[in-house]
C-alpha positions in Angstrom: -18.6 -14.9 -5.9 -14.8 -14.1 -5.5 -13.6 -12.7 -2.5 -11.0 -9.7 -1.2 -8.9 -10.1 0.8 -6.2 -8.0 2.3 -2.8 -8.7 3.3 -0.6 -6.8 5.4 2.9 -8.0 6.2 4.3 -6.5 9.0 7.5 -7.4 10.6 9.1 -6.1 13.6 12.7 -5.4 12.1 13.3 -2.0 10.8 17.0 -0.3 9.9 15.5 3.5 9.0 13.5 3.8 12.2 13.2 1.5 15.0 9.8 -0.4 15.4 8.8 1.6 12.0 5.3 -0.2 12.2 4.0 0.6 15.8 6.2 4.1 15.9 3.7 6.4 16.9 2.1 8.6 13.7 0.3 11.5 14.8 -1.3 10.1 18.0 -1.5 6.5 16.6 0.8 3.3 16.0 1.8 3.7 12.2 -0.1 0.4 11.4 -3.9 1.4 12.9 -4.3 3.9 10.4 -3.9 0.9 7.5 -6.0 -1.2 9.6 -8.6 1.2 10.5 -8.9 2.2 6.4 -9.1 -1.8 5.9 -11.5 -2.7 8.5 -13.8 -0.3 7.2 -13.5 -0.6 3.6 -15.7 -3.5 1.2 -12.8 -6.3 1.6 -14.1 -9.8 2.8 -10.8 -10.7 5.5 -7.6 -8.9 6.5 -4.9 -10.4 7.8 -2.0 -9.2 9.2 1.3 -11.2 9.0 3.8 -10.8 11.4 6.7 -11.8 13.4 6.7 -9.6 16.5 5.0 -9.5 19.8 4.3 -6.1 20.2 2.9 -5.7 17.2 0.4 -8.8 18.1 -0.3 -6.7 21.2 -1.1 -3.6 18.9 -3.4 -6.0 16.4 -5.6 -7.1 19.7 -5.5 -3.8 21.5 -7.1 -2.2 17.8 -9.4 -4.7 18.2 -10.6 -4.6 21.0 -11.2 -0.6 21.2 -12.2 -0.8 17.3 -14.7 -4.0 17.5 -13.0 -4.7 14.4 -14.1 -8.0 13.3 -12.0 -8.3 10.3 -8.3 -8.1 11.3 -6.9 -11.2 11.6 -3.3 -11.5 13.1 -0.9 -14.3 11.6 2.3 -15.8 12.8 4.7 -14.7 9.6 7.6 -17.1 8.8 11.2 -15.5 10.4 12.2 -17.0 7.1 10.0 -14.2 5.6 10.8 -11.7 8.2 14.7 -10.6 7.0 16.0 -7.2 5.8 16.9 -9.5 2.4 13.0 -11.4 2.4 10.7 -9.9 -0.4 7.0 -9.1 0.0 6.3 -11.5 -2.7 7.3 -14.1 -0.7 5.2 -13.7 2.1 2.2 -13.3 -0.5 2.9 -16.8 -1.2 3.6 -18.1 2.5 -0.5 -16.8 2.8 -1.5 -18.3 0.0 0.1 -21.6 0.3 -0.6 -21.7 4.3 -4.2 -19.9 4.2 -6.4 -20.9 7.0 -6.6 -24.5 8.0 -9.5 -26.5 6.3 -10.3 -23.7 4.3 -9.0 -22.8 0.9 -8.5 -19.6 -1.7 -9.7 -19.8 -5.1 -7.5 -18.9 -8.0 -10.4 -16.0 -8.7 -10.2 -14.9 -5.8 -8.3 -11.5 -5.5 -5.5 -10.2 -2.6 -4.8 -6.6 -2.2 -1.5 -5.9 -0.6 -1.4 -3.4 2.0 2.0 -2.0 3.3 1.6 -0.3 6.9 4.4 2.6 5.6 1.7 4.7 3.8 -0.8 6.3 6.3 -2.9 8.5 4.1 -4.7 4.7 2.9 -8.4 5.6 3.4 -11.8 2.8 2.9 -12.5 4.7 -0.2 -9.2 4.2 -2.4 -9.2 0.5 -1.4 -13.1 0.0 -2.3 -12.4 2.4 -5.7 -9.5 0.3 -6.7 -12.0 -2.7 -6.2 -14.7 -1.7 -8.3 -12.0 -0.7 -10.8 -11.1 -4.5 -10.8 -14.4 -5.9 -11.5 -15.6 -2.7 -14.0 -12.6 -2.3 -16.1 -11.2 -6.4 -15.9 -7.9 -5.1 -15.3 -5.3 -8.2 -14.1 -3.8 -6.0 -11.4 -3.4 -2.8 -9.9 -1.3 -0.8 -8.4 -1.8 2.4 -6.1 0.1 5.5 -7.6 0.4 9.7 -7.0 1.0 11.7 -10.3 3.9 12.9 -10.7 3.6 16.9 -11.6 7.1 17.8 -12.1 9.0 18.4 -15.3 11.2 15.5 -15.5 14.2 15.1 -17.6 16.7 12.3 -18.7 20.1 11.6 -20.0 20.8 10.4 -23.6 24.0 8.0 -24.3 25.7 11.1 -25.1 25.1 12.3 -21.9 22.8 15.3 -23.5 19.5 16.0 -21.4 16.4 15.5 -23.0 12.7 16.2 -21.5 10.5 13.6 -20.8 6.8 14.7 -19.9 7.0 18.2 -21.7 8.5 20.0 -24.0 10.4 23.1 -22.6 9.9 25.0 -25.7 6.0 25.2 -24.7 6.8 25.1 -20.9 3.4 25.3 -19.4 2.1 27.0 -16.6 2.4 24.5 -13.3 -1.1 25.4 -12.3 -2.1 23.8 -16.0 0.3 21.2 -15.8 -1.1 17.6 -15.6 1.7 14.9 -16.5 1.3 11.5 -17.4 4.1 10.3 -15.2 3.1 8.1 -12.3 4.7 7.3 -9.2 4.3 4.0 -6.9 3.4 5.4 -3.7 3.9 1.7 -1.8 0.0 2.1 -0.5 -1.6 -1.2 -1.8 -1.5 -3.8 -5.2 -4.2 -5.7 -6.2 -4.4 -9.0 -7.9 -5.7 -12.4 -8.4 -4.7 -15.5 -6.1 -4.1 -17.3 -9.5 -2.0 -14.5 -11.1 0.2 -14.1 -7.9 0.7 -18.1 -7.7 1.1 -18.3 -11.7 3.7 -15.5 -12.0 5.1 -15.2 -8.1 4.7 -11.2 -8.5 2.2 -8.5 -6.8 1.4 -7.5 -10.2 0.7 -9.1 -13.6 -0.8 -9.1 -16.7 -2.9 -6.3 -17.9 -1.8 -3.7 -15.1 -4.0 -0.3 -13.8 -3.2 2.5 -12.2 -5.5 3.4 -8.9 -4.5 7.5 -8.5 -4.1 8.7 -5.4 -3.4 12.4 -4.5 0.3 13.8 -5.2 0.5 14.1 -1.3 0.4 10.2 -0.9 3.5 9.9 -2.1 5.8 10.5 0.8 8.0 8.0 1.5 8.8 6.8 5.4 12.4 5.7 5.2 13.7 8.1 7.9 13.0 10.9 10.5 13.5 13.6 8.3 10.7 11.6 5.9 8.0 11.1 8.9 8.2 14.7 10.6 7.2 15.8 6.9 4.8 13.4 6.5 2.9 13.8 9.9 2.4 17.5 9.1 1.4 16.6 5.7 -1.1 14.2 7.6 -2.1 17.0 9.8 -3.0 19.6 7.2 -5.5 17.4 5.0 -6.8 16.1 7.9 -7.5 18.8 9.3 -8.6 19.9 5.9 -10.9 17.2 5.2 -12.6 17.9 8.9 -13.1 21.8 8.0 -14.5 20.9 4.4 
């Protein structure tokens, strides 16, 4: 039986916002809220690669108030660890390096988690699972829909629609594109894929949609004072439903 098993890279470095991963996110370090939706969602092992001490401290202090029994924290390469190092490249320092005396099999599959998109819940990760095994897709990635009306630029410099036609403009309330957005929350895919083609995603690729909402991106102040509130209102949403 193939295994799940999550990765999270998490280094300490961070140009937008200082100590991006342990910055505090509406009452919590920005990386529990991935941990806590990985620790209680179907995958076998998580493991959480990094290259800074106080985010080690964070890993065992979740831990311990958690009793979660399936975060694992790893030493990540400083190699690995720079502003120019890709993610791919610690996906392979895991693979090549997984746990002493113990090995991966090519079947089985790693879902990459990135600690920069809170709204990651048990149940996305655990759907995009079951939507591995159910529709045999390669790889996956998490994406929000993208329900604008987006246009492009010809050679000719003309503008031209690209999910509509503005001659029928529909009403936005009707309006369901079929544009989708990465939203940077997880990607899914085999242990022999990511060693075969040294990507996150290959072959036959699906899309995991997530809500529109999900697609905030935390790149600067301006982007997490939007997103906490964001946070805030389906939370509290959710709690009220």
């Amino acid at each position: 039986m193939n295994r799940t098993i999550a990765i999270i890279p998490a280094r300490g470095g961070s140009k937008g916002i200082p100590k991006k991963n342990i910055a505090p996110f509406c009452g919590y370090p920005l990386i529990d809220h991935v941990m806590f939706a990985v620790e209680w969602s179907n995958v076998t092992e998580a493991y959480v690669l990094t290259d800074d001490i106080d985010i080690f401290n964070e890993i065992g202090r979740f831990k311990l108030k958690h009793l979660a029994n399936k975060i694992i924290p790893l030493t990540r390469n400083p190699e690995n660890a720079k502003d120019n190092s890709t993610t791919e490249s610690v996906l392979l320092e895991f693979i090549n390096g997984y746990r002493k005396g113990l090995s991966l099999e090519d079947t089985d599959d790693i879902i990459l988690v990135q600690c920069t998109n809170p709204f990651l819940i048990p149940t996305y990760i655990n759907g995009a699972m079951g939507m591995m095994t159910e529709s045999r897709y390669d790889s996956i990635v998490s994406c929000s829909r993208l329900n604008r009306f987006l246009w492009k630029k010809n050679e000719a410099g003309e503008a031209k629609p690209i999910n509509y036609k503005y001659w029928e403009r529909p009403f936005r309330q009707d309006f369901k594109s079929e544009i989708y957005v990465e939203n940077g929350s997880f990607y899914l895919n085999s242990v022999g894929n990511i060693k075969a083609f040294g990507t996150r995603l290959s072959g036959r690729i699906g899309i995991y949609e997530m809500p529109d909402f999900t697609a905030i991106e935390l790149d600067n102040a301006s982007d997490w004072i939007t997103a906490e509130k964001i946070f805030d209102h389906y939370h509290n949403e959710a709690k009220n439903a």
